[in-house]
KOLDONU-15125 format. One record per residue (C-alpha): x, y, z; residue number from 1; residue in three letters. Coordinates in nm, 4 decimals. Each point is the difference from the previous one (the first is absolute). Example, Ala and Ser with C-alpha at 12.3 -4.5 7.8 and 13.67 -1.06 7.14 Angstrom:
! KOLDONU-15125
- 1.2300,-0.4500,0.7800,1,Ala
- 0.1370,0.3440,-0.0660,2,Ser
END
This chain:
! KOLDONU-15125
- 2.2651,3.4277,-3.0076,1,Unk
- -0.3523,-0.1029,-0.1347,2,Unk
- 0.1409,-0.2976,-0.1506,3,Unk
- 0.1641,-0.0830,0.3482,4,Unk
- -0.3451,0.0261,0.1824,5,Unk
- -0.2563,-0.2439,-0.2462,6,Unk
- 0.1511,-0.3417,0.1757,7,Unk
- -0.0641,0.1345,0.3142,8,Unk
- -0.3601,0.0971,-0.0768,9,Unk
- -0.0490,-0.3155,-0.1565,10,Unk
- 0.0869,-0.1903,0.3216,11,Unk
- -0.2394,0.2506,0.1823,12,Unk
- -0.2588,-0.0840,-0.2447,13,Unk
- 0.0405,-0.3767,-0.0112,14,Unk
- 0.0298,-0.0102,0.4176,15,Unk
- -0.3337,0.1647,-0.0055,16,Unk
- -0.1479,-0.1874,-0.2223,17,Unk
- 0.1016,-0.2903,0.1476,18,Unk
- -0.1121,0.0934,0.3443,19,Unk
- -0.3488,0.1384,-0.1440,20,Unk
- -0.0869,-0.2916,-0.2254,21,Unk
- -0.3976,-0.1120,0.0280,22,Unk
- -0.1145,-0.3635,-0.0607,23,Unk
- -0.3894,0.0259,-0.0190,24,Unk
- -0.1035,-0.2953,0.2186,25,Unk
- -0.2540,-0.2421,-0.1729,26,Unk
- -0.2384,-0.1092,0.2282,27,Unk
- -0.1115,-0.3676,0.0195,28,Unk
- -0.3471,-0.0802,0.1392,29,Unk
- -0.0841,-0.3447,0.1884,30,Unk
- -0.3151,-0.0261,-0.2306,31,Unk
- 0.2169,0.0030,-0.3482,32,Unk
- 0.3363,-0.1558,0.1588,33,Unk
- -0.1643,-0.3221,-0.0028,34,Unk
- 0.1870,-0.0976,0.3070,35,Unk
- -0.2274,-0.2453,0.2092,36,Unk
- 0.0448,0.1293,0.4294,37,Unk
- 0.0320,-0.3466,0.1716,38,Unk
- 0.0215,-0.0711,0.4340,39,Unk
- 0.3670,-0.0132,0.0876,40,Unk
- 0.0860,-0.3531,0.0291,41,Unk
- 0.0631,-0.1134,0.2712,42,Unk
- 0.3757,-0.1205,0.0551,43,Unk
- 0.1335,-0.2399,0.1640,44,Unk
- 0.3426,0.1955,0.0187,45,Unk
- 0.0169,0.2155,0.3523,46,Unk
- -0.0637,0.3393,-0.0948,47,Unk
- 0.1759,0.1822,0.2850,48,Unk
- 0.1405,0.3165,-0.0524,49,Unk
- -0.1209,-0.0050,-0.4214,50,Unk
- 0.0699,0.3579,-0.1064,51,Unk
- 0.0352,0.3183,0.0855,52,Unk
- -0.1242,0.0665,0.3697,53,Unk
- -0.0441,-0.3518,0.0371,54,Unk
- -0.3824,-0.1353,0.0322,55,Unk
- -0.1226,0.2901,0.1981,56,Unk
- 0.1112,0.3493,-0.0599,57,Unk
- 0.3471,-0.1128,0.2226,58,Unk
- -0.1761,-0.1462,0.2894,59,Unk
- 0.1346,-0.3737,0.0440,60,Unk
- -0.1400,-0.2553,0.2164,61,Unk
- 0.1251,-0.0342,0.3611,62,Unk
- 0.3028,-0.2454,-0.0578,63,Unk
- 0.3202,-0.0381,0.2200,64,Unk
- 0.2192,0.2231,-0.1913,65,Unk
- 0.2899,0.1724,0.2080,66,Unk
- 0.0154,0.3657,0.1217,67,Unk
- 0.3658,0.0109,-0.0082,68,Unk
- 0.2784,-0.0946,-0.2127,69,Unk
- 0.3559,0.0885,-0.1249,70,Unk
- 0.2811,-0.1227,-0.2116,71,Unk
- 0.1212,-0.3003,0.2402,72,Unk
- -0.4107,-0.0964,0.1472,73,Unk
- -0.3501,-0.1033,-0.1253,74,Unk
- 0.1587,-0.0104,-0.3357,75,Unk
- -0.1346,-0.3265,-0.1542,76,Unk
- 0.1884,0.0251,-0.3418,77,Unk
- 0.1011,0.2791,-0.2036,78,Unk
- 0.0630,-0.0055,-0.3968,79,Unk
- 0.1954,0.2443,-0.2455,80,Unk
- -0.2873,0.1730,-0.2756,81,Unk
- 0.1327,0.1249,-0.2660,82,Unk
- -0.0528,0.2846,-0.1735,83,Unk
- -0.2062,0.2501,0.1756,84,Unk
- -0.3781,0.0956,0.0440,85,Unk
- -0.2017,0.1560,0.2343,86,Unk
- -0.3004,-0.3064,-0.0024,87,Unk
- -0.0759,-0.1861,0.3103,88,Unk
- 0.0184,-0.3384,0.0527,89,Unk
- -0.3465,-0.2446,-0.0463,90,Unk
- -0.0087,-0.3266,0.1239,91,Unk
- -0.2088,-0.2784,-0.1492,92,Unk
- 0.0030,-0.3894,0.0797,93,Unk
- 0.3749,-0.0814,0.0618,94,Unk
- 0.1197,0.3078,-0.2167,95,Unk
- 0.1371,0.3755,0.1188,96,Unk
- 0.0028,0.2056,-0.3535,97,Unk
- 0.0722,0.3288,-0.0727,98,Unk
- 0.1227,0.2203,-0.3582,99,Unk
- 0.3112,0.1252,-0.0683,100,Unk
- 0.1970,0.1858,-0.2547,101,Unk
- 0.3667,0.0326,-0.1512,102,Unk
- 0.1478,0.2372,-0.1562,103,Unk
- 0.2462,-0.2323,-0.2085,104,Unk
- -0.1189,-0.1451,-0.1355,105,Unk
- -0.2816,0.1600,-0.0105,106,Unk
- -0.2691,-0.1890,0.1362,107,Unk
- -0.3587,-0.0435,0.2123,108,Unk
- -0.0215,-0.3246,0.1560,109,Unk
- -0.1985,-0.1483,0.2779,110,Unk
- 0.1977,-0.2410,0.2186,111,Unk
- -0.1646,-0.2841,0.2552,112,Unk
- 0.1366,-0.1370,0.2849,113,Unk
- -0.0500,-0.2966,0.2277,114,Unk
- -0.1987,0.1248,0.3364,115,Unk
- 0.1502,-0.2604,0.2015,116,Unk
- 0.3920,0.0858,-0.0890,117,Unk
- 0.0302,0.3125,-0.2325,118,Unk
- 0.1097,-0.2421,-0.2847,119,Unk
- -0.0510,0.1967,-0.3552,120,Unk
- -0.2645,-0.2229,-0.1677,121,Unk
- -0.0115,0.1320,-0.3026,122,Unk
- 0.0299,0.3830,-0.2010,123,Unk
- -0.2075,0.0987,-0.2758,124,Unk
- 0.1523,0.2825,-0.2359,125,Unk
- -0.3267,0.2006,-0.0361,126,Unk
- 0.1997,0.1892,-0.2546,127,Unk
- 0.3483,0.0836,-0.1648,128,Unk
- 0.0699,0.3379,-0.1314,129,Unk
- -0.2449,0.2766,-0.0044,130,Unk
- 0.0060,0.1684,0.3248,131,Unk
- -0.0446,0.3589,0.0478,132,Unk
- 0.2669,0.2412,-0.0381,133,Unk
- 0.1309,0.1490,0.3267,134,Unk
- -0.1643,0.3212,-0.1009,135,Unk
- -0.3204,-0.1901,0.0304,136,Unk
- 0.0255,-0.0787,0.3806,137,Unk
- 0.0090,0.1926,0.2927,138,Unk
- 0.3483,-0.0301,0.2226,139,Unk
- -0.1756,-0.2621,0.2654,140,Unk
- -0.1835,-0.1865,-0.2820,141,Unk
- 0.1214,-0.3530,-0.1340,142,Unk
- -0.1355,-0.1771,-0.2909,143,Unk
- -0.2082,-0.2524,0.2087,144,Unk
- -0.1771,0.1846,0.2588,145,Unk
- -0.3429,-0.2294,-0.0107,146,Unk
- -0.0750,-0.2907,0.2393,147,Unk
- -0.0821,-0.3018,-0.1863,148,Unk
- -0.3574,-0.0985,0.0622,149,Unk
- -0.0907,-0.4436,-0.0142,150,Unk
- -0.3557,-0.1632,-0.0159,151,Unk
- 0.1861,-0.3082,0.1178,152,Unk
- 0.0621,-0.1249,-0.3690,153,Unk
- 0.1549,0.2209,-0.1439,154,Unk
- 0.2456,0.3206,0.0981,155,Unk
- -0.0894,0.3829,-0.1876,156,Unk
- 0.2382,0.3066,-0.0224,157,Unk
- -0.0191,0.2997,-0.2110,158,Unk
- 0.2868,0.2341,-0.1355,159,Unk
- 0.0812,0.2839,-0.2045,160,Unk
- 0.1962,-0.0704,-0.2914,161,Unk
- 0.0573,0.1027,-0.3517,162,Unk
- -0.2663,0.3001,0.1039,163,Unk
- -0.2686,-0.2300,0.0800,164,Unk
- -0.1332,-0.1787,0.2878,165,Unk
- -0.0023,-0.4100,-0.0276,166,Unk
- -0.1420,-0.2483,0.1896,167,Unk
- 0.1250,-0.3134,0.0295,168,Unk
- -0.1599,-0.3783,0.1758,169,Unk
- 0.2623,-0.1828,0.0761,170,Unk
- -0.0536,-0.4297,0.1451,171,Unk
- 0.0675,-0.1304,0.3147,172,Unk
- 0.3503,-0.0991,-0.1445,173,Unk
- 0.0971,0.3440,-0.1917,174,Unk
- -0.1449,-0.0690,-0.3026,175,Unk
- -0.1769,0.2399,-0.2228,176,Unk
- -0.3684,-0.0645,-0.0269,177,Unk
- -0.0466,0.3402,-0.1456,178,Unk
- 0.0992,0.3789,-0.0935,179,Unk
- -0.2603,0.2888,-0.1075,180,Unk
- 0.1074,0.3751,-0.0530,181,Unk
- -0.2831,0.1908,0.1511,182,Unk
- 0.0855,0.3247,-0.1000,183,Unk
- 0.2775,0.2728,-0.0788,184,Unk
- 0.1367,0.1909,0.3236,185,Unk
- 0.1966,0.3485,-0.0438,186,Unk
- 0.2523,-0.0067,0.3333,187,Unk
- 0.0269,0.2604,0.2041,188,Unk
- 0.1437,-0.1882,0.2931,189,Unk
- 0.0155,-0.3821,-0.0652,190,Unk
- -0.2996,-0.2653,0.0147,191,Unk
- -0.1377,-0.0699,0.3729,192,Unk
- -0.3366,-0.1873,0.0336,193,Unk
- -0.0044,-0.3543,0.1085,194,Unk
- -0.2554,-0.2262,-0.1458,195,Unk
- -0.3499,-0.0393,0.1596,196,Unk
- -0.1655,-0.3503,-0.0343,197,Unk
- -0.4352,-0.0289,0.0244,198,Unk
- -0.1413,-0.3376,-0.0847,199,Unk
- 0.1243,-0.0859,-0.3820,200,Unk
- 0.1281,0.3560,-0.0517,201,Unk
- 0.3675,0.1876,0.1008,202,Unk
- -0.1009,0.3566,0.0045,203,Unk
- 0.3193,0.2813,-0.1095,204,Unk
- 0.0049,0.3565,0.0441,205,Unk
- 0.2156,0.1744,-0.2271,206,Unk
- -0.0296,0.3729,0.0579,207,Unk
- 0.2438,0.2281,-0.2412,208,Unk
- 0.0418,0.3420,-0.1907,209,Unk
- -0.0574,-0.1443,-0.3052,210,Unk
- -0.3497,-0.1793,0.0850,211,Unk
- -0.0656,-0.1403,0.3258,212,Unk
- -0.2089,-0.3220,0.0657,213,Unk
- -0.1282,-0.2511,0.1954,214,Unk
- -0.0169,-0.3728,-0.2096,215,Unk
- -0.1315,-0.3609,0.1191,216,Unk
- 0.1133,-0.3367,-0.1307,217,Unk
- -0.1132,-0.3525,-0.0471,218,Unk
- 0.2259,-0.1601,0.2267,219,Unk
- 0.0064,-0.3759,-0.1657,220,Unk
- 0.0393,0.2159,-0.3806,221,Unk
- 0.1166,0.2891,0.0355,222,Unk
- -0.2731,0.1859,-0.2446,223,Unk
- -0.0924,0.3316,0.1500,224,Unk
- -0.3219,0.0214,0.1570,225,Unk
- -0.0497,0.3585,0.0457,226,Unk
- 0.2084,0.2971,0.0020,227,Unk
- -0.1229,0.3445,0.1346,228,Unk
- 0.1723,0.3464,-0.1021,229,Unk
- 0.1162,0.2281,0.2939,230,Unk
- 0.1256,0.2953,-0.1254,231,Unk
- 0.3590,0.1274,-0.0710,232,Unk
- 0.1548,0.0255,0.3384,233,Unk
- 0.3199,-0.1853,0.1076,234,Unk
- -0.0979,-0.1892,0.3312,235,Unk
- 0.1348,-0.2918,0.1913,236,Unk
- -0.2244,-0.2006,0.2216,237,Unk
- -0.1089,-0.3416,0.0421,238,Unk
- -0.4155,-0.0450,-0.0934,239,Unk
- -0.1417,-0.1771,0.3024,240,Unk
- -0.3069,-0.2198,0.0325,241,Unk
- -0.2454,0.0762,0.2818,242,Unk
- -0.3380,-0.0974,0.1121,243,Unk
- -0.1696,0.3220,0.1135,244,Unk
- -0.3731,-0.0609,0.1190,245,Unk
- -0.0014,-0.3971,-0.1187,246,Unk
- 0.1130,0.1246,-0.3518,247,Unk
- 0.3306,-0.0893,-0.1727,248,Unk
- 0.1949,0.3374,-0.1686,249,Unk
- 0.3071,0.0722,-0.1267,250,Unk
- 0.1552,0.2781,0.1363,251,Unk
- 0.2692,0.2718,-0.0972,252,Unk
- 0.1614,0.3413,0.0731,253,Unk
- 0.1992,0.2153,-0.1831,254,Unk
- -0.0812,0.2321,-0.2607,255,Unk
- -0.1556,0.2780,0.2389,256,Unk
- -0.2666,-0.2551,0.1123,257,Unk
- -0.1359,-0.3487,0.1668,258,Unk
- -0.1193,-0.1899,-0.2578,259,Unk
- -0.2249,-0.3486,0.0358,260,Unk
- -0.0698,-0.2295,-0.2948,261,Unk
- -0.2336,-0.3350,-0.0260,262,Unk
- 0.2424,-0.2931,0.0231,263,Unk
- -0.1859,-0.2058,-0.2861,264,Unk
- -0.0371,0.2689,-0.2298,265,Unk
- 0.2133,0.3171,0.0402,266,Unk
- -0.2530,0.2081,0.0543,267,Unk
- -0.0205,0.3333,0.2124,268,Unk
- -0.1823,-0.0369,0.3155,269,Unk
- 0.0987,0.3458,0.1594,270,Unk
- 0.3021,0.2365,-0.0635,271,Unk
- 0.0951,0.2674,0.2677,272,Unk
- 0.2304,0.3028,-0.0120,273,Unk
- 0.3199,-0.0595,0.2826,274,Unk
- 0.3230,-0.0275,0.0852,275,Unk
- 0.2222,0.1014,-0.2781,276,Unk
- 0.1368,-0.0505,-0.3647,277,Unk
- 0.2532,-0.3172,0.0410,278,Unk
- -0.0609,-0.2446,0.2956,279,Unk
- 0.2421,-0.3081,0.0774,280,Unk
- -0.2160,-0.1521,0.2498,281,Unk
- -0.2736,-0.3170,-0.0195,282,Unk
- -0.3371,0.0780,0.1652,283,Unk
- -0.1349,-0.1717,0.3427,284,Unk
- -0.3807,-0.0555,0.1287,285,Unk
- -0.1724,-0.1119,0.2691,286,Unk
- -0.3504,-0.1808,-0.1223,287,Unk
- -0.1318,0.3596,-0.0529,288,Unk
- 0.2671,0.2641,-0.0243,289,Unk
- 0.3284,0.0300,-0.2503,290,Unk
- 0.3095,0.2026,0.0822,291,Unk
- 0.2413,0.1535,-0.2199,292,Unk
- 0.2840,0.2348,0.0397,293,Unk
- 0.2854,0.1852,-0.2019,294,Unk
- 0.1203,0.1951,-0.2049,295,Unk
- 0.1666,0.2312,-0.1851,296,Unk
- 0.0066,0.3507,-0.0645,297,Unk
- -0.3304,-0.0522,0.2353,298,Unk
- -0.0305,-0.1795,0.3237,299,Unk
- -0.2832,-0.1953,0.1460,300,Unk
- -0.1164,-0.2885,0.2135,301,Unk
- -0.3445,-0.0362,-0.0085,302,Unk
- -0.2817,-0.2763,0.0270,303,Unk
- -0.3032,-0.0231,-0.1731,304,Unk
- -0.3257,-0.1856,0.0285,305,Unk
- -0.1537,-0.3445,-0.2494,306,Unk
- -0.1228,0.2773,-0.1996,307,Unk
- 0.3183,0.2736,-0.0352,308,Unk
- -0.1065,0.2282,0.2001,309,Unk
- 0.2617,0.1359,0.2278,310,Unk
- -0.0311,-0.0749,0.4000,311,Unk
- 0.3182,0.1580,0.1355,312,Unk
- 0.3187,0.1544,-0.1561,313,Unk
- 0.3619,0.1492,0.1280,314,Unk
- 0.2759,0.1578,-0.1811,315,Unk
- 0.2558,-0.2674,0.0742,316,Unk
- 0.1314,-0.1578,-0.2800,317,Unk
- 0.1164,-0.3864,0.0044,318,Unk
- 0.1185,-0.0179,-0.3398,319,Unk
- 0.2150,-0.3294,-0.1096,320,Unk
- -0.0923,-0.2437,0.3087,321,Unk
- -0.3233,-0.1246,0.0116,322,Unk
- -0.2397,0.0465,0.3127,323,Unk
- -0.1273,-0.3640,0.2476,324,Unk
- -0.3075,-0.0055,0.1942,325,Unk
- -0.1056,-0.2093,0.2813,326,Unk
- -0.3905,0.1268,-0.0751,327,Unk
- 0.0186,0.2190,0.3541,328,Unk
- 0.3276,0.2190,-0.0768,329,Unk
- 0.1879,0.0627,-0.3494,330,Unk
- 0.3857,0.0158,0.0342,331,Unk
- 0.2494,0.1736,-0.2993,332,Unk
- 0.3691,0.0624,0.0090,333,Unk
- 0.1326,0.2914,-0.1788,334,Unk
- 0.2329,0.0410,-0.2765,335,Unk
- 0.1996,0.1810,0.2490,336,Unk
- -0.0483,-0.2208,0.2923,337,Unk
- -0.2946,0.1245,0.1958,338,Unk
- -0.2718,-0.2684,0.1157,339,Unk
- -0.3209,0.0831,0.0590,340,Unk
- -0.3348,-0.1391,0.1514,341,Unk
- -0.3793,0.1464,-0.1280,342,Unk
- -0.2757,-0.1775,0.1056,343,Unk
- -0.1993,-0.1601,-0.2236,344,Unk
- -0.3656,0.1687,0.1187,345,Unk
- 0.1095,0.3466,-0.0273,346,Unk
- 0.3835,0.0907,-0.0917,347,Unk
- 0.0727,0.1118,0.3524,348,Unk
- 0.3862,0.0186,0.0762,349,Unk
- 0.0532,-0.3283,0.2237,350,Unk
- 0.3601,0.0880,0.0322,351,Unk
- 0.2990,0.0864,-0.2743,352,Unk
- 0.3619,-0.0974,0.0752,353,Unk
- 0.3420,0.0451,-0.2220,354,Unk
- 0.1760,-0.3377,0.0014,355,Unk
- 0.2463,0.0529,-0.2300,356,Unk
- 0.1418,0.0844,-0.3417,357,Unk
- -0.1326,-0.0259,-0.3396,358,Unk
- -0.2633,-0.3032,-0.0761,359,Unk
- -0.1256,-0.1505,-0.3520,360,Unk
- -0.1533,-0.3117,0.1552,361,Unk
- -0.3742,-0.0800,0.0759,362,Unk
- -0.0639,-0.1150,0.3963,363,Unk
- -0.1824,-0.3219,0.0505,364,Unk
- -0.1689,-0.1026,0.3127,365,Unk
- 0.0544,-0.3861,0.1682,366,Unk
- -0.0856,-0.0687,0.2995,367,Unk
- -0.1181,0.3452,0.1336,368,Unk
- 0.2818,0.1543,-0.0925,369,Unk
- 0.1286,0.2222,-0.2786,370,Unk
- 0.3554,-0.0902,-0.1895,371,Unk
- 0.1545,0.2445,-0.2401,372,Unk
- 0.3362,0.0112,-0.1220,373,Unk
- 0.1929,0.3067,-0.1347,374,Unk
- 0.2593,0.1714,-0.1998,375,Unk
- 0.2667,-0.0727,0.2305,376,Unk
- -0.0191,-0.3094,0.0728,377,Unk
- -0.2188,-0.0140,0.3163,378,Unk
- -0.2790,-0.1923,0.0408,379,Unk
- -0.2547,0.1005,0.2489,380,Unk
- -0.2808,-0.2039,0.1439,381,Unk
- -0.2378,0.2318,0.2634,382,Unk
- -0.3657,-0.0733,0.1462,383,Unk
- -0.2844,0.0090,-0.2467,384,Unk
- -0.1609,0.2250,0.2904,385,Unk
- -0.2115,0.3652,-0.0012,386,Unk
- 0.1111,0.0463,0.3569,387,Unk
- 0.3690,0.0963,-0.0565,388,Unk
- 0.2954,-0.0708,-0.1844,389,Unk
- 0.1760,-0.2939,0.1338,390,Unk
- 0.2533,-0.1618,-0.1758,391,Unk
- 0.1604,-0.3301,0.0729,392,Unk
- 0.3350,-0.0975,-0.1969,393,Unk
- 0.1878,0.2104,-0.2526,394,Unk
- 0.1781,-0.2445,-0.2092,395,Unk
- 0.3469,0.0575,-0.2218,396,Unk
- -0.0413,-0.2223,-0.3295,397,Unk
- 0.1703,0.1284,-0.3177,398,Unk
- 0.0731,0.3308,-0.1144,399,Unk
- -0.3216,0.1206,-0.1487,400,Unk
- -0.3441,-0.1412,-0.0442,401,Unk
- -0.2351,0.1160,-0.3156,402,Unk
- -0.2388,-0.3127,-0.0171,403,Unk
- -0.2809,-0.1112,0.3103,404,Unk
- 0.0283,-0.2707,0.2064,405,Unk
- -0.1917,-0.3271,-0.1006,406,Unk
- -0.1440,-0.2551,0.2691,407,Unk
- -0.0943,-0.3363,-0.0110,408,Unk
- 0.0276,-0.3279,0.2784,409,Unk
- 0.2390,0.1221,0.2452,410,Unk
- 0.2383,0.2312,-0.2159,411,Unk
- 0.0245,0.3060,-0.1276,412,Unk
- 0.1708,0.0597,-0.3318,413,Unk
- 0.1745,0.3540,-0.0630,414,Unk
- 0.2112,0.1243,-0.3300,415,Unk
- 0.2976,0.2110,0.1173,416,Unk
- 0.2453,0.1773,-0.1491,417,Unk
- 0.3715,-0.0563,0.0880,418,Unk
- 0.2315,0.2697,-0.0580,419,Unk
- -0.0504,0.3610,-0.1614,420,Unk
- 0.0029,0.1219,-0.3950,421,Unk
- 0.1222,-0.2245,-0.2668,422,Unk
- 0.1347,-0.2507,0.2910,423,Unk
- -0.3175,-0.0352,0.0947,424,Unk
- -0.1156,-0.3770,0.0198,425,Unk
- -0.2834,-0.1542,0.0993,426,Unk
- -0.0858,-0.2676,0.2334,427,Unk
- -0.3294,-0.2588,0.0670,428,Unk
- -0.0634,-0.0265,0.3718,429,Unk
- -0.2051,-0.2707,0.1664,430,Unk
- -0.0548,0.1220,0.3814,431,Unk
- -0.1187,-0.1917,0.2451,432,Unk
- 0.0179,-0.1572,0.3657,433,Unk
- 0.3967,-0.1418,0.0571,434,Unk
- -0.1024,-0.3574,0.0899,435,Unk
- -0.0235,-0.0752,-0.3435,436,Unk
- 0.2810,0.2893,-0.1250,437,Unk
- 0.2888,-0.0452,0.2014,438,Unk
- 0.2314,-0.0611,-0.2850,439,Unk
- -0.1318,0.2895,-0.2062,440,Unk
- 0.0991,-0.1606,-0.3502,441,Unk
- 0.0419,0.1430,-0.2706,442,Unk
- -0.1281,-0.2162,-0.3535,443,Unk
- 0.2193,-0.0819,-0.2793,444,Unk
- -0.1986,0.1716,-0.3490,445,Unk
- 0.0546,-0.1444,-0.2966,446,Unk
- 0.1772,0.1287,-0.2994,447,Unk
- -0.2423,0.2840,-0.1717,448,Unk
- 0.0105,-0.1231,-0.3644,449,Unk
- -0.3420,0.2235,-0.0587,450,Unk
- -0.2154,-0.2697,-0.1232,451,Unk
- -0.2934,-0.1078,0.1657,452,Unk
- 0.0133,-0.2746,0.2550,453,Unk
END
């Protein structure tokens, strides 16, 4: 009988060690990295929906995007992804690209595809082989759950694999320009953050069990600029950049705080207990106030001054969408379907209104008006307004809908799921007004022979 118990208490020993194992982070300082912090330059590519939440926290400019669309109207073209991932679309110049993942083979990629028709331009295998073991991801999680991020030369992703977190700068054609491996990652639930471009740097948060932190790049080599440590908690959110007070910071929940770093350097500005543990959602400011809401076991949305300190607080919790101001009003969807309206000034309940099921995806606001899609395959689009909830289309697209909408020119570009559990596809939509989508094609792709092109 003794005998018969040892393998078991070896597996019980080796899952725990495995799920406990620390990586001291090694911090990396601007002054010894020797990595020079250069004006972004200026490109002469349209930036206009360049990474996760777009240019401005998911605010896009007024353009003449539709409000309502379906399977037969305002659908301009519509392409087959394959794979799955849970990344929005960006779109840069004449390009709409997003990552993806197989599972065989086993493979991160990030695919490009013509703006104008939904043409795949080219697909860059990112990697083959080493992604994380199903026990490493939570049930909802994929193996490319960033947004790419472009400075208009060149196209950056990050992903988990072989236990580490790499970044990769990919061309304007697919080709590798470089690959660094910032830093070991102990999974808990998958990899999350998107990367977060500021002048010559992309800027990574990496927040794990086994050693959590938050690590900046030279974007034209690749060398590491400066990495921070933050702690040993397993957290999910995007870092955002804000300009509180005239000053640039990088901001972050999770781990049982709000935390703001200098941009340039890494360093601290102010830290500030709140919200919970593990947070999904990116941060959103006004020119002197950040927001930030989640999590779990705890649950808070709260917003704090240029300086941390807390203004207002409530106990909801808006855990894996992000939040979308219009600087007057802050609107959130739940997880479970419930949208809400604070005011900016002083968290006062404008109204709250259940529109439907569960949601993953981040609102964005166009036009005075807030679009959302969820898990169900409705897309909503109501009034960006204090005074009431008002919506004006719900839209049937798809299935399901993990990633945010992306808008640029007159279109808006959504990621949606066709089909439930492994015969789930996905699908590239291009939506926009039907005088230029009345025959709703759908692009030829070429053969995926996984090399770069």
């Amino acid at each position: 009988m003794m005998k018969a118990l040892y393998p078991a208490i070896g597996i019980l020993f080796l899952t725990f060690a495995s799920c406990s194992k620390y990586t001291p982070v090694k911090e990396v300082s601007i002054a010894n990295s020797g990595v020079a912090i250069v004006d972004a330059a200026v490109s002469d590519v349209e930036l206009a929906w360049p990474q996760w939440r777009g240019k401005a926290h998911g605010v896009a400019p007024d353009s003449p995007i539709p409000t309502s669309w379906s399977n037969t109207s305002n659908i301009r073209w519509q392409t087959d992804v394959a794979g799955s991932g849970h990344g929005s679309p960006i779109v840069v110049g004449d390009l709409v690209v997003l990552g993806t993942s197989t599972k065989q083979p086993p493979r991160q990629m990030v695919v490009a595809y013509d703006r104008n028709s939904g043409r795949e331009r080219w697909t860059a295998v990112v990697h083959s082989g080493g992604l994380p073991s199903t026990r490493e991801l939570h049930d909802k999680s994929t193996n490319a759950n960033g947004t790419v991020a472009s400075d208009g030369s060149s196209f950056i992703t990050a992903h988990l694999n072989g236990g580490h977190i790499w970044v990769t700068s990919l061309d304007n054609d697919g080709k590798q320009l470089w690959q660094t491996d910032v830093g070991a990652f102990n999974s808990k639930f998958g990899y999350a953050p998107s990367p977060l471009l500021y002048h010559s740097l992309v800027i990574l948060a990496a927040d794990n069990r086994g050693g959590g932190y938050l690590v900046a790049l030279d974007t034209t080599s690749g060398d590491i600029a400066w990495r921070r440590s933050r702690g040993d908690v397993s957290s999910y959110s995007s870092p955002a950049l804000v300009t509180l007070d005239g000053t640039d910071q990088v901001v972050i929940s999770g781990t049982n705080r709000m935390a703001s770093y200098a941009p340039a350097t890494g360093e601290p500005i102010w830290e500030t207990d709140c919200i919970s543990e593990a947070t999904c959602g990116t941060a959103t400011a006004t020119a002197d106030r950040v927001f930030a809401s989640g999590g779990y076991p705890d649950k808070e949305t709260v917003c704090l001054d240029a300086n941390g300190k807390k203004l207002w607080s409530n106990r909801t919790k808006i855990y894996e969408p992000s939040m979308v101001t219009n600087g007057e009003d802050i609107f959130a969807i739940s997880d479970r379907g419930i949208a809400y309206c604070w005011a900016v000034r002083d968290g006062a309940v404008r109204w709250k209104k259940r529109i439907g099921g569960g949601f993953s995806s981040s609102p964005v606001i166009c036009n005075g008006n807030v679009y959302v899609s969820d898990l169900s395959g409705n897309h909503y689009v109501f009034i960006a307004s204090g005074d009431s909830f008002q919506q004006i289309s719900k839209n049937r697209l798809g299935d399901n809908c993990y990633a945010s909408p992306a808008i640029a020119g007159d279109a808006i570009f959504l990621r949606v799921g066709i089909g439930q559990g492994t015969n789930r596809k996905e699908k590239l939509f291009c939506i926009a007004e039907s005088s230029r989508s009345s025959d709703a094609t759908e692009p030829k792709t070429d053969d995926h022979s996984g090399e770069n092109r």
